[in-house]
N, C-alpha and C positions, 0 to 999 in steps of 0.2 A: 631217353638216355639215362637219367638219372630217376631216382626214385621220390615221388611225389612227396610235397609234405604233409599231404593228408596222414602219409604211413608212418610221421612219428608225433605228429602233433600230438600233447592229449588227450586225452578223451574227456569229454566234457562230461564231467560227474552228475550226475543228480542227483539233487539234495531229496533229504528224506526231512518233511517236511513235522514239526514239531512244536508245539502248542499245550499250554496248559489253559488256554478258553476252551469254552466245548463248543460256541460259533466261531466258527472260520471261514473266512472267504474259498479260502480251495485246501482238500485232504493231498492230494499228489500235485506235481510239477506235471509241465507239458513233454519232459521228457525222461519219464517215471513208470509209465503202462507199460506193461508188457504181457504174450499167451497168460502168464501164473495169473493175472487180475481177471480176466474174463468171469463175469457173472455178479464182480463187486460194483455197487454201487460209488460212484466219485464225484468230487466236485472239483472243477477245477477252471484256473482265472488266467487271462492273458489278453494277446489283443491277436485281432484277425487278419492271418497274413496271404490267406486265399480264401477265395470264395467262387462257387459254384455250384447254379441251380441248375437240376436234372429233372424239372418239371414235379415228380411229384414227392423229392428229396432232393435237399439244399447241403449241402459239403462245406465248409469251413475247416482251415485249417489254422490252429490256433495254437498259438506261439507262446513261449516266454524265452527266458533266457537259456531254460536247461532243452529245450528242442522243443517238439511239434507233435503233434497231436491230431486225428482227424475227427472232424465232428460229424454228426449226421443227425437233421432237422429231417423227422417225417409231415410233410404238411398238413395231412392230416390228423393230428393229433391233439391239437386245440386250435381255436383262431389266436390265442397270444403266441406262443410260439410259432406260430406263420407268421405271423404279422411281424415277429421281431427277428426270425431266421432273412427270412425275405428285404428287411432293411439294414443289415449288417453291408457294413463294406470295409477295405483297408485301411487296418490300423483301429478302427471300435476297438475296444475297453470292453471284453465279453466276462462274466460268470456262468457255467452250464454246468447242473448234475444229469447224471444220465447212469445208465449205464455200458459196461466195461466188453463189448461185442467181439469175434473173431472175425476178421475179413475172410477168410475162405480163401485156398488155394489159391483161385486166376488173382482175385485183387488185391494179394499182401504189397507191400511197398519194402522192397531189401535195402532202400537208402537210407531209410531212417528205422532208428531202434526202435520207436513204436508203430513199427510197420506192418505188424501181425495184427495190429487189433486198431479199433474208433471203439466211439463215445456215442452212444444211441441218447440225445439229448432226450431229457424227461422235462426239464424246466431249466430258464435260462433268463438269466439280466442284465441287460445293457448299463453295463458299471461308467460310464463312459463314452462320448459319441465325438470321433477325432472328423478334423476338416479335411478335404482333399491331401494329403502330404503332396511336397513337393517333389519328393522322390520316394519313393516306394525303399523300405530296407535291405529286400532279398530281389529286387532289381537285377536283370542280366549286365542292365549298362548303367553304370555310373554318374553321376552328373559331375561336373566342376568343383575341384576341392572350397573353391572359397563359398559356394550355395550350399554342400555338405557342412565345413565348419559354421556358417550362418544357421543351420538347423543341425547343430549338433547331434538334441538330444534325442533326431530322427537317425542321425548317422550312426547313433553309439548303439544302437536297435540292430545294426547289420553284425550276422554272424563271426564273420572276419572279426571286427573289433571288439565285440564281446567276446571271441577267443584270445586276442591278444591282452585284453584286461585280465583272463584268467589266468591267461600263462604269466601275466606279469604279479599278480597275488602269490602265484605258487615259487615265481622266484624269489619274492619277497618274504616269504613265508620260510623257503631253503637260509636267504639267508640270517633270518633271526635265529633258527634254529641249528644252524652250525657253529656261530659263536656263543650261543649261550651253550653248547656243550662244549667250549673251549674256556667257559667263564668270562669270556666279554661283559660288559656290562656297556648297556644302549644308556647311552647321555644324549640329551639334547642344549645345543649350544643356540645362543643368542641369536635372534634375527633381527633386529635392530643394535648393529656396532657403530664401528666407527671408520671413514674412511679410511683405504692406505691405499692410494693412486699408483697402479701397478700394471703392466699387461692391460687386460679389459676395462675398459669404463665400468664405473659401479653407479647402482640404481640409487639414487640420491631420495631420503625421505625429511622434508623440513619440519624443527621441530616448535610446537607452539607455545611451548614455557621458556626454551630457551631461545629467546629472538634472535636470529641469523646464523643457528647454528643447524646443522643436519649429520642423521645418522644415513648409515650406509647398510643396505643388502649386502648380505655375504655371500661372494665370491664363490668362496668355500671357508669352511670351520676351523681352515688351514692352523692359525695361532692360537684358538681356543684348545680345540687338541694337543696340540704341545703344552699348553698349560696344564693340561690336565694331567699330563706323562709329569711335569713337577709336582703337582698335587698330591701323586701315587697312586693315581688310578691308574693301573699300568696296562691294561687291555681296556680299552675304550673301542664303539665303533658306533656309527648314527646312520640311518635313513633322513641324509640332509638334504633339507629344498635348497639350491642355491641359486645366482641371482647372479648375470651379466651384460649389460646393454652394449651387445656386440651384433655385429651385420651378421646375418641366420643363414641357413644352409639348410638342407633335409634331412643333413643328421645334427642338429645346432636349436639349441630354445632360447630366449630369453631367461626362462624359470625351467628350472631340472634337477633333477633327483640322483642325488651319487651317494654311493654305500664306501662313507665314510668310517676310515680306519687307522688307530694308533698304536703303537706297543713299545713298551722300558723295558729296557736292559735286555736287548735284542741286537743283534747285527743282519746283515743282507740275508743270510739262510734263510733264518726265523720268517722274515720277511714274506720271503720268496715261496717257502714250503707252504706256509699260514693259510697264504691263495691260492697255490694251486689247489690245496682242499677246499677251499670256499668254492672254487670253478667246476673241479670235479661234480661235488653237492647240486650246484644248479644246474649243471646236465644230466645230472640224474632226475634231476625233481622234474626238468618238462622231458626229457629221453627216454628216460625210466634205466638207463647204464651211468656209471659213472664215468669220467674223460680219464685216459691214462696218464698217471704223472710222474716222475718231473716231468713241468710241460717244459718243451726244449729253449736252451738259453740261445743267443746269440751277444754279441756286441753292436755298437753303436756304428764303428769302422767298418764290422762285418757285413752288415746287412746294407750300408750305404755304397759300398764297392758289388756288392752281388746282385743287389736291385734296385738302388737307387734312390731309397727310400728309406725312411725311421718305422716304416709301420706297413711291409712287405704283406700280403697276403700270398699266403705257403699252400693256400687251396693246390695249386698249382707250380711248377718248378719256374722255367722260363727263366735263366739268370742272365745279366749282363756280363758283358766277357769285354776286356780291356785287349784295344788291341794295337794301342799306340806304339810302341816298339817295335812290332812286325810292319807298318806303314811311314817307320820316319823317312826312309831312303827311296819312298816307291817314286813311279812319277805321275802318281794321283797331286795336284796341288792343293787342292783343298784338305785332304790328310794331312799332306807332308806339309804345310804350313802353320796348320794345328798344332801339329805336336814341338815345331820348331820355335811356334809363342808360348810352350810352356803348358799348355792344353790337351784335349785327349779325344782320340777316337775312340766309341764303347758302343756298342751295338747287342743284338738280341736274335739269337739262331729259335725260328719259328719252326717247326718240324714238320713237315710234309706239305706245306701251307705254299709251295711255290706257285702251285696255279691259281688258289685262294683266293690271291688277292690282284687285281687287273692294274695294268700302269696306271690305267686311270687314278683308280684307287690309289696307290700309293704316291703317284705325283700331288695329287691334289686333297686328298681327305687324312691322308698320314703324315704328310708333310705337314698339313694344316692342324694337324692332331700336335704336333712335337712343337712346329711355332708357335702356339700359344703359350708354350715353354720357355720362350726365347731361341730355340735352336733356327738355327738359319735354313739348314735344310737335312733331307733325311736320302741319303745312299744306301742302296740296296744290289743283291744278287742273286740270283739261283743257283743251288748246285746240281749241276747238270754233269754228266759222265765223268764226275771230280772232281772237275772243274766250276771257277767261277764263270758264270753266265751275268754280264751284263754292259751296258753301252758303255763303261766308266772300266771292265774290266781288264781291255786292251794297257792300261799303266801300269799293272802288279805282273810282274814276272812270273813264273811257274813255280819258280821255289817261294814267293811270298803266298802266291792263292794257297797253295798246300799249307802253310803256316798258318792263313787266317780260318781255312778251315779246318784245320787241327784245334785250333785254341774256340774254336767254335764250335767244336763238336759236332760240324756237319756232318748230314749224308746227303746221298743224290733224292731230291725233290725237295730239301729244305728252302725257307727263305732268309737270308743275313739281311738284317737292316740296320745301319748304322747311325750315330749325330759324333759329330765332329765340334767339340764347342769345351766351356772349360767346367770345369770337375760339377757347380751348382747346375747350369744349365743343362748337361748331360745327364746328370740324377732325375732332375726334375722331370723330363722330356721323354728318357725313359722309364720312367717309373709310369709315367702314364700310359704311356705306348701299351707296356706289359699288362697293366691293370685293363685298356682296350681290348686288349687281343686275348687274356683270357675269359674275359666276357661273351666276346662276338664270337672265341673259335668254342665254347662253350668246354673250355679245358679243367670244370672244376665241379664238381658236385654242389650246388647250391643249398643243399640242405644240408651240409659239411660243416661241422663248426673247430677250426683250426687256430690254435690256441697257440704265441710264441713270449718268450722274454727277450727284450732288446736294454741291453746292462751297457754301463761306462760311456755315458751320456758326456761331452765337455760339459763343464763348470760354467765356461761361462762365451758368448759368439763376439765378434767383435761389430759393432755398430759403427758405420763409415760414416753416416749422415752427421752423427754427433760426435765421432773421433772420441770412443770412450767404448767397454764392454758391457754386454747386456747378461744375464742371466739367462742361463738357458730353459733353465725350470722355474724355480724364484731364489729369493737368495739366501735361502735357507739348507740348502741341500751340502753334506757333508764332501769335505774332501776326499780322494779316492785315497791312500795313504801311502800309497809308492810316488806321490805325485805331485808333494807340499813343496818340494823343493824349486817348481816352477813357478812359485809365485812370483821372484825377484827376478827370474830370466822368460819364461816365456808362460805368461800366464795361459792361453790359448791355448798351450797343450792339457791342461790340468781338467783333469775328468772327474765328476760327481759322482758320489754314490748313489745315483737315481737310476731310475727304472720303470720301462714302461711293457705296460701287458698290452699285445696287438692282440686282435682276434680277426680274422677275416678282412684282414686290408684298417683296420680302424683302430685306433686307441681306445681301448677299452678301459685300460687305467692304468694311472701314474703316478709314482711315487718316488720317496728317498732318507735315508737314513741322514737325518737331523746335527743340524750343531748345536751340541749341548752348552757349550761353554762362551761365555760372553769376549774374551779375547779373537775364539777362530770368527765369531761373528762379526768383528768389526774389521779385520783383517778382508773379510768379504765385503763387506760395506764398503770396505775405502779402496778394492779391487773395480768396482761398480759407482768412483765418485759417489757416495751416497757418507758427506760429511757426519761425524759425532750427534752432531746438532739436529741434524735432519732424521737421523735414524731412532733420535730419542724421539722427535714430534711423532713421524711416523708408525714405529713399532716398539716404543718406549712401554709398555707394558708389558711385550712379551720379554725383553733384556731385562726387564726387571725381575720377572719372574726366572729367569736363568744365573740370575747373580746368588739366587738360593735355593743351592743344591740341586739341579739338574740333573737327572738320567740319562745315561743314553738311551736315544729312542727312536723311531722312525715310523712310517704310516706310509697311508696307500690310501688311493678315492679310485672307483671304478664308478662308471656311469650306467646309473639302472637300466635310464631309459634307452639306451644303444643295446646294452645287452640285451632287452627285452626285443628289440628289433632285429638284433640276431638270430634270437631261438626264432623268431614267428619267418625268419626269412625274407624281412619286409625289407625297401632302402629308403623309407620315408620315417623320421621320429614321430611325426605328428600319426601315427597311426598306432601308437604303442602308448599316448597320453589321454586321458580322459578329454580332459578342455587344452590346447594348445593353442599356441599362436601362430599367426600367417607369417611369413620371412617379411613382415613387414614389421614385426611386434608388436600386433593389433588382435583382438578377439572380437569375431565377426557376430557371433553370438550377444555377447554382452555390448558392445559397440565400445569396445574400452583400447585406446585411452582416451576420456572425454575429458571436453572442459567442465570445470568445479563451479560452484557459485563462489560470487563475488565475495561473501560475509567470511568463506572458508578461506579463500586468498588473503583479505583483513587480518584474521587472526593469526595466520602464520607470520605475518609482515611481509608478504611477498607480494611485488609489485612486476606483471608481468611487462618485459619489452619487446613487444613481437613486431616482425618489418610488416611496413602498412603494403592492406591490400592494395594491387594493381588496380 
């Protein structure tokens, strides 16, 4: 249906191999030969990714990073070269010179670039002699991700993730070189700070001079950056590690990489234009086109009324459509009770999909789909000669089914599927639903990369558990400026200048233009109970530095590693990271986190209290 991602991936370059020794283990790459070399002599190094003996010539096909290579061992041609053709198996560590042969019409190979030509070994040394692997690299079938991360350094050998390490250099690569032709200058900020207990728990490191005290992994570079917008460095940006000991997900690390970004004497435009050139840049770099921009705005109202969601993927349309006014008066009860608590009917017209999906189906796997939303239950219809088609449709009168199939944009063979519940659990339930149903009806081009801004974020949500408001982004984010006036009457309406980049269903990045001036910041502080006292403990360094002379200023953090999973079209991060962690925040490879010796607990003054074993 859609167009493979073979047909934009990359191409995986081969390096031209360069040296000022005149010994070298190998002159070309394993994916460097081509017709033009026939008759030159090569040398060349890698490890053995097939093997097979044809009785009186032995095949090897020999690997590195840049592709594949065929070899050909004649047996008779010495007894050392038999002797070490004949014991090579998956994964050896080979060196072979030879020469550079033409396969001949019947035997070229069109899948691989050096498919015209082998390697007629003249001489050859086992650089290297690996044990069984527990999986093979270029394997059809996979093993278990946690036996793949336990022998990483065999997993990162498979083509798939040495193309995603490529594609992830060449973004990284896009984007040093779009801001430094902007005059960015790449700072790097401190990874041993100091706590500020905020959103995610932070990776706590104790320290051994100062007895009982510890510094903190960063979060993000969040307040170093703005210090630096006072400094006058006024284009700052970092490829920063950062660090959150939060419960993991597939798209979620422990330790992760965001392309950290600040800029003075800027407002939203600046902001906004800055990246969509930065995003254009890295679709060019692994696409080879650049992305058209402005990429399109939205609001924060808009896109939670149209799909339910702060981070819509637009691959696809599928919008929710409110239909609680056309149902207050029906004599459906579960509608017309909704909307009479204050609540809402909002549903989702599937286009042609009426036979799609079986009652089965929708009594029990879509229902069960939305209730883990919280929604109680999920009503549905057909539109069948105009009408609605369904056991529930006997309650709406002929002028309301016309009404809700107007505002539904139905036609005949659509499916209307509704949640009747209040405004959070409706968003939530359909958001999923659509995010389901574009998937399973396969409504979107997966190798699509669809780029939106969602603006005018609230300031700040209200928190029921603790009867106080929470920050919606952190508490730094600038007020909207048509909307100070709600401080004293309804804080809850007052919107931030933040902003966030979705890309394909995800948060790709997020930001907001800053408060420069140390009154709007405590005016926020004391909006969020977060007393004088407390906000000097906590972020007393950065009000410091705002007391002298402040910019206005504002930044953005996008996450490498997610984009890097977007270009490659993966929904796993850990497949876009070199060494990553299990959703356990463990590395099976290194067996980390381990216990320490005793003598290093001593020194810290750390005395552990673990509950006794059962």
């Amino acid at each position: 249906m859609f167009a493979s991602f073979a047909t934009w991936l990359p191409h995986v370059g081969v390096a031209k191999l360069k040296s000022r020794n005149t010994k070298v283990l190998r002159t070309k790459t394993c994916g460097e030969l081509n017709a033009s070399h026939v008759g030159q002599t090569e040398t060349l190094a890698g490890w053995v990714d097939k093997y097979r003996d044809h009785g009186g010539v032995v095949f090897i096909d020999l690997r590195d990073r840049y592709g594949i290579t065929q070899i050909s061992f004649k047996l008779d041609t010495s007894s050392d070269i038999q002797e070490l053709a004949q014991s090579l198996r998956y994964e050896d560590v080979v060196q072979v010179t030879g020469t550079v042969v033409s396969r001949g019409e019947g035997n070229i190979n069109p899948k691989l670039p050096t498919g015209e030509i082998e390697v007629a070994a003249a001489s050859a040394k086992l650089l290297n002699k690996s044990r069984t692997p527990p999986f093979e690299p270029r394997g059809e079938t996979l093993p278990n991700e946690e036996l793949r991360l336990q022998y990483r350094f065999i997993d990162l050998r498979r083509p798939p993730l040495q193309r995603n390490m490529m594609i992830r250099h060449k973004l990284t690569k896009a984007v040093r070189d779009y801001f430094d032709g902007l005059e960015f200058l790449e700072i790097e900020t401190p990874i041993l700070g100091r706590s500020t207990p905020e959103g995610a728990r932070d990776y706590l490191v104790p320290s051994r001079v100062h007895e009982g005290s510890f510094y903190a992994l960063p979060q993000s570079p969040q307040l170093f950056k703005q210090i630096l917008m006072v400094a006058g460095y006024d284009r700052y940006y970092q490829i920063a590690r950062c660090f959150r000991d939060e419960d993991l997900r597939a798209d979620r690390q422990p330790e992760f990489t965001q392309i950290d970004v600040e800029m003075a004497f800027v407002e939203l435009e600046d902001i906004l234009s800055t990246i969509d050139g930065l995003v254009s840049a890295m679709h060019e770099s692994v696409r080879g086109k650049p992305l058209p921009t402005p990429l399109p705005r939205y609001t924060h109202a808009e896109v939670m009324e149209k799909y339910g969601t702060d981070k819509p993927d637009l691959r696809f349309e599928l919008p929710i459509s409110n239909i609680s006014d056309l149902v207050a008066d029906s004599d459906f009860g579960v509608f017309k009770n909704t909307v009479a608590d204050g609540n809402f009917v909002r549903g989702l017209c599937i286009k042609e999909a009426a036979d799609k999906y079986s009652r089965r189906v929708l009594d029990n796997d879509l229902k069960g789909l939305v209730g883990t939303y919280g929604a109680k239950g999920l009503a549905y219809f057909k539109v069948t000669d105009g009408k609605l088609d369904s056991s529930i449709a006997k309650f709406f009168n002929d002028e309301q089914q016309q009404a809700i199939i107007e505002r539904m944009s139905g036609e005949d063979g659509d499916l209307l599927v509704f949640v009747a519940d209040t405004w959070s659990v409706s968003c939530a339930a359909l958001a999923a639903l659509r995010n389901f149903l574009g998937k399973d009806l396969e409504l979107y081009d997966p190798t699509e990369i669809n780029c939106l801004w969602v603006l005018d974020f609230p300031l700040v949500t209200w928190n029921e558990d603790e009867n106080r408001y929470d920050a919606e982004h952190h508490p730094f984010c600038a007020v909207h400026p048509d909307d100070v006036g709600y401080f004293e009457s309804d804080p809850g309406k007052i919107r931030a200048q933040s902003y966030d980049l979705v890309c394909n269903g995800y948060e790709a990045a997020s930001g907001s233009i800053r408060i420069h001036d140390p009154a709007t910041q405590q005016k926020i502080f004391d909006l969020l109970n977060i007393t004088p006292e407390d906000a000097e403990e906590r972020f007393g360094f950065l009000l410091n530095a705002l007391r002298y002379g402040a910019p206005p200023h504002g930044g953005i953090a996008l996450g490498l590693d997610r984009w890097v999973m977007m270009f490659t079209g993966g929904e796993n991060i850990r497949d876009v990271i070199a060494f990553p962690k299990t959703q356990r925040a463990s590395d099976l490879m290194l067996g980390a986190p381990s216990e320490v010796d005793k003598r290093q607990l001593r020194d810290l003054h750390i005395k552990l209290d673990l509950p006794e074993q059962s």
